[in-house]
C-alpha positions in Angstrom: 130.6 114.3 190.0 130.0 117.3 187.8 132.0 116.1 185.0 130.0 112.7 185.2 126.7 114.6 185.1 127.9 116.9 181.7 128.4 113.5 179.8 125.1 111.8 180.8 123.6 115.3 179.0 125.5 114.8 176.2 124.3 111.4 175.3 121.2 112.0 175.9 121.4 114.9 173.0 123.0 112.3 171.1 120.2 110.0 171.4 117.7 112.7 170.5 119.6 113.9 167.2 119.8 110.4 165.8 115.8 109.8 166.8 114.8 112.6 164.7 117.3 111.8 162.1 116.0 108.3 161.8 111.6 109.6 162.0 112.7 112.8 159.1 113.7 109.7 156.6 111.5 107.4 157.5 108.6 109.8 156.7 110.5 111.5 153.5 110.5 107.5 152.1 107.0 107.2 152.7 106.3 110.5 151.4 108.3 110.0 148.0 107.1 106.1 147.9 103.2 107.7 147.8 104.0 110.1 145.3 105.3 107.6 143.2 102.6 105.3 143.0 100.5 108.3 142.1 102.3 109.1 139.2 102.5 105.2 138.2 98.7 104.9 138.5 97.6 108.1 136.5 100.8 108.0 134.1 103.1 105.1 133.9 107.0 106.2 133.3 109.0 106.2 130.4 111.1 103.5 132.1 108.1 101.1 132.3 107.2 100.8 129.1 110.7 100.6 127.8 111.0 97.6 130.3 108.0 96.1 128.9 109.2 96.5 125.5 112.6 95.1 126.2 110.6 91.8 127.4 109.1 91.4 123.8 110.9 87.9 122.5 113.7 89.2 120.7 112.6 86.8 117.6 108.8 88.8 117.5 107.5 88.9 113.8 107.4 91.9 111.9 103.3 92.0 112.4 104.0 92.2 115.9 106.6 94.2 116.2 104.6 97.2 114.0 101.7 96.2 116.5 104.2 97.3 119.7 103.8 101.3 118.9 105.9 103.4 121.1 104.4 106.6 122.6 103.5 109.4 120.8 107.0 111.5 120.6 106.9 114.5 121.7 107.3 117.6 119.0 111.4 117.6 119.9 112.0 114.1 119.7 110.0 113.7 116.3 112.0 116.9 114.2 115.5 115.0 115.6 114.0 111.3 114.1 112.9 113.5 111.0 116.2 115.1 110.7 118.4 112.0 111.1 116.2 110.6 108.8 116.6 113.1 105.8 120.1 113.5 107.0 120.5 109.6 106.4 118.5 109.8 102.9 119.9 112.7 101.2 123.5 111.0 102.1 122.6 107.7 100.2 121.5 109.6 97.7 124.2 111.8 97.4 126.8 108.7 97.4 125.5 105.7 96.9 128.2 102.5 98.4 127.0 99.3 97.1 129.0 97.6 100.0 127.0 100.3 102.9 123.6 99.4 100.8 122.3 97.1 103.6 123.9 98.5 106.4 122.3 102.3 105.8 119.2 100.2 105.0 118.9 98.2 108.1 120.0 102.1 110.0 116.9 103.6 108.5 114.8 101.0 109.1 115.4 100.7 112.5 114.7 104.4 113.3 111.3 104.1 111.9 110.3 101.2 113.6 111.1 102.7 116.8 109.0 105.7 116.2 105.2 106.9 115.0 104.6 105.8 111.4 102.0 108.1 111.0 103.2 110.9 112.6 106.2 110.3 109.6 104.2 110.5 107.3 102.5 113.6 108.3 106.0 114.8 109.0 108.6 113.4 106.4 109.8 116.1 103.7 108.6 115.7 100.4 111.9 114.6 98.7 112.3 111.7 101.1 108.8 110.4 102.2 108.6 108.7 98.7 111.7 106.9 99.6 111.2 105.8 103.2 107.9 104.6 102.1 110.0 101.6 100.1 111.6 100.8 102.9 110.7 97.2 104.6 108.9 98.3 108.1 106.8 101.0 105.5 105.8 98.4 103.5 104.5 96.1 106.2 103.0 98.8 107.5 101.3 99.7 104.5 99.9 96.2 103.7 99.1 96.2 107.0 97.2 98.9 107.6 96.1 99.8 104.1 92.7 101.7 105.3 95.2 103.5 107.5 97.7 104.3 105.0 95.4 105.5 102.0 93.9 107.9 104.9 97.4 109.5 105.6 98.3 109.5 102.0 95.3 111.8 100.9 96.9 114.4 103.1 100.3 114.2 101.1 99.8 114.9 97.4 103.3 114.2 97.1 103.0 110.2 97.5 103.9 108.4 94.3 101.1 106.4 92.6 103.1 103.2 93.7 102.6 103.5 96.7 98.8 104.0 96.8 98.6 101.4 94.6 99.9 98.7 96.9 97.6 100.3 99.6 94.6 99.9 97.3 95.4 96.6 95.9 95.7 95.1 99.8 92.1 96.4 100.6 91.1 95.3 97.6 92.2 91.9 98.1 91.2 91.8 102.3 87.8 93.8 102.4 87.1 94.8 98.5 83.5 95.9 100.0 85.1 98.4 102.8 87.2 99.4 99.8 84.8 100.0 97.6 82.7 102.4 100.1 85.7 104.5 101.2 86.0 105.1 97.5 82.9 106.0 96.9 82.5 108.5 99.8 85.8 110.1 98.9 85.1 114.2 98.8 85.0 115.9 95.2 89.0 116.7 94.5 92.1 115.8 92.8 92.7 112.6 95.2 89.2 111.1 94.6 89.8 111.4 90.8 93.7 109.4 90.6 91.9 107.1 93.4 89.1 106.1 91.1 90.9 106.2 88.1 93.5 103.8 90.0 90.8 101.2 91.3 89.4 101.3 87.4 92.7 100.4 86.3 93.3 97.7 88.8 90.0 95.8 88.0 90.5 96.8 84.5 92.4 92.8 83.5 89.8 91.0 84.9 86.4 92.9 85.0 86.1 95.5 82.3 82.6 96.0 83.6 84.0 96.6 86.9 86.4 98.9 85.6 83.9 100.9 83.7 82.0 101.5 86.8 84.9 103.5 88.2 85.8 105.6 85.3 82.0 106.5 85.4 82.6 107.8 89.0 85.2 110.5 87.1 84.5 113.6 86.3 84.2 114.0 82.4 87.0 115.0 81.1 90.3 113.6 79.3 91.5 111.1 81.9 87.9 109.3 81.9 87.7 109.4 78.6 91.4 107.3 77.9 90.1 104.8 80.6 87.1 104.3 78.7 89.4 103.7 75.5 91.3 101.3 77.3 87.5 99.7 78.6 86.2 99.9 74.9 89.2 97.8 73.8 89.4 95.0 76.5 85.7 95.0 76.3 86.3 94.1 72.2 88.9 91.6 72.8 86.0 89.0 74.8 83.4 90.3 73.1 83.3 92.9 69.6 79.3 93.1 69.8 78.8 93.5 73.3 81.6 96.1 73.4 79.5 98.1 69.9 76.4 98.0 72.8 78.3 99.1 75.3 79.9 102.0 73.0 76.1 102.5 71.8 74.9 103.5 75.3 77.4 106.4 76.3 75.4 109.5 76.2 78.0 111.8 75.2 78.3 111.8 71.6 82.4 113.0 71.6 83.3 110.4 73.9 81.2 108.0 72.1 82.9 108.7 68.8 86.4 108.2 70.6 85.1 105.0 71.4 84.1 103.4 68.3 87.2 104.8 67.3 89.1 102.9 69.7 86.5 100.0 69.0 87.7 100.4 65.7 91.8 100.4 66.3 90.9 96.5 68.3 89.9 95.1 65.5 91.4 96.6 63.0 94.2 93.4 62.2 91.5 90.7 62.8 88.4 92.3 61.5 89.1 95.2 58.6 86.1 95.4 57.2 84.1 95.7 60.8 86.4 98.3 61.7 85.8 100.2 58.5 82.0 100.2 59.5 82.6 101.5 62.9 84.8 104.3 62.0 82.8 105.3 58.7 79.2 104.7 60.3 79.5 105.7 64.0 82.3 108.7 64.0 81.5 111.6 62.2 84.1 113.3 59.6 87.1 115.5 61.6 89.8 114.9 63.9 89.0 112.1 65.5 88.1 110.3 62.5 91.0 111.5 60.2 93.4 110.1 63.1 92.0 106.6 63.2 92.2 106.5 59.9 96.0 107.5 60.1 96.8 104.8 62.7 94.7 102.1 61.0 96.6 102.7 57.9 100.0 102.3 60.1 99.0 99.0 61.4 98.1 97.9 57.7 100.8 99.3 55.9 103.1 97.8 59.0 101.9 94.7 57.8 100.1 94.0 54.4 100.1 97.1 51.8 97.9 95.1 49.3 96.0 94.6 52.5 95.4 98.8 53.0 95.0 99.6 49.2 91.8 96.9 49.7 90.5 98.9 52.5 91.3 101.8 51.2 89.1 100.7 47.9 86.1 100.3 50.0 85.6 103.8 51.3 83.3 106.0 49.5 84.4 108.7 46.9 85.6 111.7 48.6 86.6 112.8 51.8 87.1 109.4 53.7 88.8 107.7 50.6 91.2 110.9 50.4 92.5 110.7 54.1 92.9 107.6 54.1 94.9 107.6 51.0 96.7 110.8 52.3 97.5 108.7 55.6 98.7 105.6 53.8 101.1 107.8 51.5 102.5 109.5 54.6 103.5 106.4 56.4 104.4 104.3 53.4 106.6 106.7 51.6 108.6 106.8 54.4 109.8 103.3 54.8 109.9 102.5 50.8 108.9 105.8 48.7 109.6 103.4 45.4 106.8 101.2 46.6 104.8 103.6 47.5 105.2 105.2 43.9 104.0 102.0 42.3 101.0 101.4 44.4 99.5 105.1 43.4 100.4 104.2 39.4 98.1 100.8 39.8 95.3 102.9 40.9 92.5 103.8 38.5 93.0 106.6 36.0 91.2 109.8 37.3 90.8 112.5 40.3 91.8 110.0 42.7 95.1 109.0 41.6 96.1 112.5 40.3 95.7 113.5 44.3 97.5 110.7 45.5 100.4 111.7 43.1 100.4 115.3 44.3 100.2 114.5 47.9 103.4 112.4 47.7 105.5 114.8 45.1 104.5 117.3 48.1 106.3 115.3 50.8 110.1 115.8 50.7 112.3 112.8 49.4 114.1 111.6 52.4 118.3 111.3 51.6 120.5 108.7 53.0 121.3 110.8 55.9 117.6 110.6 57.3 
């Protein structure tokens, strides 16, 4: 009997170890299930959102596949996309295989769709953000987003103009109004300047008043004053008086003067004699004036020298008369110094003809070699 007793003892330990065995995993699965549906509820894994990104229909537009942003990277896993990225840049540009063109392209572009645009942006180096802004997800994303874009491209001088130009031409054309504002409540700085001397020269083909609105948001200075130029002479081409009024009401007398100059250079095949007037009446003797004269006479003497020695004819005694003679000669005896010779001996006996003849002796005879 004892030996019967020992293995009822023994089963019942038996019993008792696989009881406790079967409560301690029982309550360990309840115990990891809870914690995981905290985590879920207040963070939702990495796996998760890559399975609800994997159930996107592979044939998604590109709209909607720059609308499915993945999480913020974290610090690590941006620098690696960065790197790769260079890495994969500075190779194309280092060897450049026709036959891997599209194969490097398609690479590159599918690294930055899978990651932050912005945060490349802010990130990229500056001798390959130019380049990866060109590619195709960058430019949907651009003309996408363009508020966006212009916003992360004011904190990278080193974007090329092209690029903010397609940003500011897509607001422009979706929201001109928003566009408008943002422009004009850009801070005072170097990026306010090129982005309102950019929107003047966008609306410069089919508003010149428009475009003279901008470049009167600039700062005074050299680049307003060539937009103006450019204004001044599209201005002239629909309208010569209305462009002489608009000229008239620029405050500042040197940019005025540059602008009757330019007003001048517009019509100076179609109307000669108006453009004699505005250059003799409205800009004062000195540089500016002696270097319209110059390029009027090289759009005369380009085309009709009787036509120049007319003109010429009609300037007063003196000064004005002399540079432009002096500016003719200089142009003329370059292309045919024989012609040029004859012109001065038809002129009228007397001071003015005497300094025409010494201003071309004192220009060296050009050889065959020249």
């Amino acid at each position: 009997m004892p030996p019967v007793q020992k293995t009822t003892l023994s089963s019942k330990y038996f019993a008792l170890t696989i009881w406790f065995l079967i409560t301690a995993a029982v309550l360990l699965f309840v115990f990891l299930e809870r914690q995981q549906r905290q985590r879920s509820t207040t963070n939702p894994s990495a796996s998760e959102s890559l399975n609800s990104k994997s159930q996107t229909s592979p044939h998604a537009t590109s709209s909607e596949i720059l609308a499915l942003k993945s999480e913020t990277p974290s610090p690590a896993a941006l620098a690696d996309t960065v790197a790769l990225i260079t890495s994969l840049i500075h190779e194309w540009e280092d060897l450049d295989e026709p036959e891997k063109r599209d194969a490097r392209l398609a690479e590159l572009d599918a690294l930055i769709r899978t990651t932050d645009l912005d945060a490349l942006v802010r990130t990229l180096p500056a001798d390959t953000l130019d380049f990866a802004l060109g590619l195709p997800s960058f430019q949907k994303w651009i003309k996408a987003s363009p508020a966006t874009a212009l916003a992360l491209f004011a904190t990278r001088p080193d974007v090329s103009e092209s690029r903010v130009r397609t940003a500011l031409i897509t607001w422009f054309e979706k929201d001109p109004a928003a566009c408008a504002q943002h422009l004009r409540e850009l801070p005072p700085g170097s990026w306010r300047e090129s982005s309102l001397a950019l929107a003047s020269q966008l609306t410069l083909k089919t508003s010149p008043a428009e475009a003279a609105s901008w470049a009167g948001l600039l700062t005074p200075g050299p680049r307003q004053t060539g937009l103006l130029e450019q204004i001044a002479t599209a201005l002239c081409a629909q309208s010569p008086a209305e462009a002489a009024a608009w000229v008239a009401r620029q405050s500042d007398e040197p940019t005025r003067e540059r602008l009757y100059a330019a007003l001048a250079l517009a019509r100076a095949e179609k109307d000669p004699e108006q453009a004699t007037a505005w250059l003799l009446q409205s800009v004062r003797p000195g540089e500016i004036r002696d270097q319209t004269m110059t390029s009027l006479a090289a759009v005369w003497a380009a085309t009709d020298p009787a036509l120049i020695s007319a003109w010429i004819e009609r300037f007063p005694e003196g000064e004005p008369r002399q540079t432009a003679t002096r500016s003719l000669i200089n142009l003329w005896s370059h292309r045919d110094r024989p012609a040029t010779q004859a012109w001065i001996a038809r002129l009228p006996p007397g001071p003015a003809r005497d300094e025409a003849q010494s201003h071309l002796d004192s220009l060296p005879a050009l050889t065959s070699t020249d």
